[in-house]
MIFI-656341 format. One record per residue (C-alpha): residue in three letters; residue number from 0; x, y, z. Coordinates in steps of 0.05 Angstrom, whole numbers, plus 32768, in hexadecimal, padded with zeros to 4 digits. Each point is the difference from the previous one (the first is absolute). Layout:
BEGIN
- residu_num_x_y_z
- ALA_NUM_X_Y_Z;
...
//
This chain:
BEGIN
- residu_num_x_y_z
- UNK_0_7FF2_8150_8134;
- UNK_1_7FF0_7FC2_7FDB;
- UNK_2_7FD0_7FCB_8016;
- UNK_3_7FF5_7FB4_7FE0;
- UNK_4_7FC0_7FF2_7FF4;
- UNK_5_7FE2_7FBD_7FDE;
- UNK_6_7FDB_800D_7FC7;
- UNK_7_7FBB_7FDF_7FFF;
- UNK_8_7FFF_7FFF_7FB5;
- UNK_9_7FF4_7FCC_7FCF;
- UNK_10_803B_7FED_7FD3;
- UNK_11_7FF2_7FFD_7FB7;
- UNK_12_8016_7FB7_7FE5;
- UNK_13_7FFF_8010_7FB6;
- UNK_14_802E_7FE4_7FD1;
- UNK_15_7FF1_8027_7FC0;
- UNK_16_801C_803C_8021;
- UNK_17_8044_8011_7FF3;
- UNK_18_802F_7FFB_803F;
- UNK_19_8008_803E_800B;
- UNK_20_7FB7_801C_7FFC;
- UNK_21_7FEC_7FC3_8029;
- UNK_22_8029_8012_8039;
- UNK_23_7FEB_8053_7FFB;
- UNK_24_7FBE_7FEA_8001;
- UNK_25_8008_7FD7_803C;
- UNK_26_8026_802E_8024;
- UNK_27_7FCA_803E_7FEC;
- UNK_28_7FD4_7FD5_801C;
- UNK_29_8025_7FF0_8042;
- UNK_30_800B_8044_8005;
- UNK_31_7FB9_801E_7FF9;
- UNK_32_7FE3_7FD1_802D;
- UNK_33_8029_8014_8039;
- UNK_34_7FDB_803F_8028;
- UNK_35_8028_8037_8014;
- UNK_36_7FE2_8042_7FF8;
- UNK_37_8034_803B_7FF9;
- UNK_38_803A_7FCA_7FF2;
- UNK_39_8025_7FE2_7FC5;
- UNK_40_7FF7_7FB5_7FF4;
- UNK_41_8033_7FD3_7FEE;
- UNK_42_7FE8_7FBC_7FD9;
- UNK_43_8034_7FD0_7FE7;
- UNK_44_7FF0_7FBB_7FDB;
- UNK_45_8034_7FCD_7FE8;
- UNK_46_8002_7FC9_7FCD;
- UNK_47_8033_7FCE_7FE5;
- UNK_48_7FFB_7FF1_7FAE;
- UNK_49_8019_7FC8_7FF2;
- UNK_50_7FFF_7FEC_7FAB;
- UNK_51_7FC8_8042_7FFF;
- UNK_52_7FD0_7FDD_8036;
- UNK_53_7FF5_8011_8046;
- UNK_54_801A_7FE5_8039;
- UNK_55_7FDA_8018_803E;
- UNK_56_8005_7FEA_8050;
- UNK_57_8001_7FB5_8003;
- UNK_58_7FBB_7FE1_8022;
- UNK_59_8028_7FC6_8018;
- UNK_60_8049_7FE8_8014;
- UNK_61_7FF6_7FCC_7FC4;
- UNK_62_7FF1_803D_7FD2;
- UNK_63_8032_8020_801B;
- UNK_64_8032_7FC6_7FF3;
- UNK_65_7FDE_7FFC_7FB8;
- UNK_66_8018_8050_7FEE;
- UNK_67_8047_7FF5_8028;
- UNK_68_8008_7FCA_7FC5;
- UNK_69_7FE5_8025_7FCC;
- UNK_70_802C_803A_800C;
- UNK_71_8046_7FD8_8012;
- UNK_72_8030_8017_7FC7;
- UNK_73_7FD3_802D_7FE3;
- UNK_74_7FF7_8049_7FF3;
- UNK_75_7FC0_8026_801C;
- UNK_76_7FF4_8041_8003;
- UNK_77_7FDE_8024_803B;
- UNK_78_7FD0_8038_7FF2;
- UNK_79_7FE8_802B_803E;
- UNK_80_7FCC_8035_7FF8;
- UNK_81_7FF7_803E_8031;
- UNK_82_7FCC_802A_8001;
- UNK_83_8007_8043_8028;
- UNK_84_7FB8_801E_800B;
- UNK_85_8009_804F_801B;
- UNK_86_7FCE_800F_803A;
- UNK_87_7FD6_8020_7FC7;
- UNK_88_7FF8_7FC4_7FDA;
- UNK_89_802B_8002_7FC4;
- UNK_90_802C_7FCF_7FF7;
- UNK_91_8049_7FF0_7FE8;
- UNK_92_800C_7FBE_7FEC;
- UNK_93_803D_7FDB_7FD9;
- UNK_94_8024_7FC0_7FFD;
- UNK_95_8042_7FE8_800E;
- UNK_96_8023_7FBD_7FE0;
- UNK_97_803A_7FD0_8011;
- UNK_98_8020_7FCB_7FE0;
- UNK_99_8011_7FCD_802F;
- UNK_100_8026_7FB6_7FF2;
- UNK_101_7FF6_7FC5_8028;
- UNK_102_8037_7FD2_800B;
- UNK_103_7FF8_7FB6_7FE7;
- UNK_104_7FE0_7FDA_8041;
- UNK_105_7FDF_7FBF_8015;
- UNK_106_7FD1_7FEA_802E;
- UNK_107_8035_8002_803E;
- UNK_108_8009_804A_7FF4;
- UNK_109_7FB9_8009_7FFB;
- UNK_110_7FEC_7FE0_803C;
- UNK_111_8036_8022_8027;
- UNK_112_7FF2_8042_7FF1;
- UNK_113_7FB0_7FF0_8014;
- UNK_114_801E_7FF3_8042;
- UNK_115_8014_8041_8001;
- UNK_116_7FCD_8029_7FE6;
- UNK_117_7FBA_7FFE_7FF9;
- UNK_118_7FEC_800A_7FB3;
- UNK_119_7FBA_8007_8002;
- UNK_120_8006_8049_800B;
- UNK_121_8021_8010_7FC4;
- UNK_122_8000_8002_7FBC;
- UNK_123_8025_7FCC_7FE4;
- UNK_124_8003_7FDB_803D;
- UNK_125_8045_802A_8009;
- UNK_126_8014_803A_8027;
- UNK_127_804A_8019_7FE6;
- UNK_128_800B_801E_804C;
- UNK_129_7FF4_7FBB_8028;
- UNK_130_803C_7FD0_7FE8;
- UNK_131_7FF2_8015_7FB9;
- UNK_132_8055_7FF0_7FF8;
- UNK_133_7FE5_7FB5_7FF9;
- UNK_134_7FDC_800B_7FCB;
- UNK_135_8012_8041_7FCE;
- UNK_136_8037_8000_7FD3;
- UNK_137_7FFA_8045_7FE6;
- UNK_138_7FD3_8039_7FFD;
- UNK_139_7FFD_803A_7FD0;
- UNK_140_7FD8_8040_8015;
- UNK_141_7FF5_8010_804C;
- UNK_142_8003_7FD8_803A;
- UNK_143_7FCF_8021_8025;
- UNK_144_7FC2_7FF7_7FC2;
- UNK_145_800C_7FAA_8012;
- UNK_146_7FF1_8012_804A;
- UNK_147_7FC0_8019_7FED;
- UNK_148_800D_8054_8000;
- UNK_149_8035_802F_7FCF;
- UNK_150_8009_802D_8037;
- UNK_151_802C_8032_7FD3;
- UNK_152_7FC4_7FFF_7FCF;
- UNK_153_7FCE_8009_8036;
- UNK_154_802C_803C_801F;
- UNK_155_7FF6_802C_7FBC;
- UNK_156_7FBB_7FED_8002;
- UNK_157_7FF7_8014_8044;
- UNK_158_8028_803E_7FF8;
- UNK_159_7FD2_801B_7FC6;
- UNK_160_7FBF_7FEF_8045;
- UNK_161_7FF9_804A_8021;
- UNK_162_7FC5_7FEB_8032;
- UNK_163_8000_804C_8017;
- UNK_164_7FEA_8013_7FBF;
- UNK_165_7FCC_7FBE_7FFA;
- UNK_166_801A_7FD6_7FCA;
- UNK_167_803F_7FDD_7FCE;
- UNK_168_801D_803E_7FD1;
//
């Protein structure tokens, strides 16, 4: 049985770290602040590099706006880290990337997809699953590592979790 819990836990915000150890580290983090004795802990974190430098959940429809322009017909990559903590404490943690193109937009396709969706949940101010058509041209690697969670990743990961035996092999 699964069960979603928020995490409580601080997000690092630090840009000398390379994308992928940024978003383990997060999603550690998540992860280990979550309490749930005698389970396994999923904790997931998402970022979107754009040009090497961080683009994180938009504080405002303006920034939001501000990254929709940044990334129209660009390439970004997305980076998810998931960290799988056993019920013993040791933890599995990786990365997954994803290559994704935007199409070449303007304003009117900006503002129409923010009546749509609300971007200031997600990283990039994008989520690929709500109208994402409007705005992605391509995408190399997995869909499901934009949405936030490489499920076929986090399957071997969570295969290797025996909680009867207390712990990640």
């Amino acid at each position: 049985m699964f069960e979603v819990r928020p995490s409580p836990a601080e997000e690092l915000h630090d840009e000398s770290l390379a994308p992928d150890e940024l978003c383990e580290r997060n999603a550690e983090l998540k992860a280990r602040a979550v309490e749930a004795p005698g389970a396994a802990v999923i904790g997931a974190d998402t970022l979107v590099y754009l040009d090497d430098k961080p683009l994180g959940k938009p504080r405002s429809l303006d920034e939001a706006r501000a990254m929709l322009r940044r990334l129209s017909g660009r390439e970004h990559v997305v980076c998810t880290g998931v960290c799988v903590v056993g019920p013993e404490g040791v933890a599995d943690c990786f990365h997954e990337t994803t290559a994704v193109r935007f199409k070449d937009f303007g304003d009117e396709v900006i503002e129409a997809y923010l009546g749509r969706v609300d971007p200031l949940d997600k990283a990039g101010a994008y989520g690929i699953q709500e109208h994402g058509e409007m705005l992605v041209e391509s995408i190399e690697g997995a869909f499901d590592n934009v949405m936030g969670l490489p499920v076929a990743r986090l399957q071997v990961a969570l295969g290797a979790c025996d909680v009867g035996r207390g712990g990640l092999e």
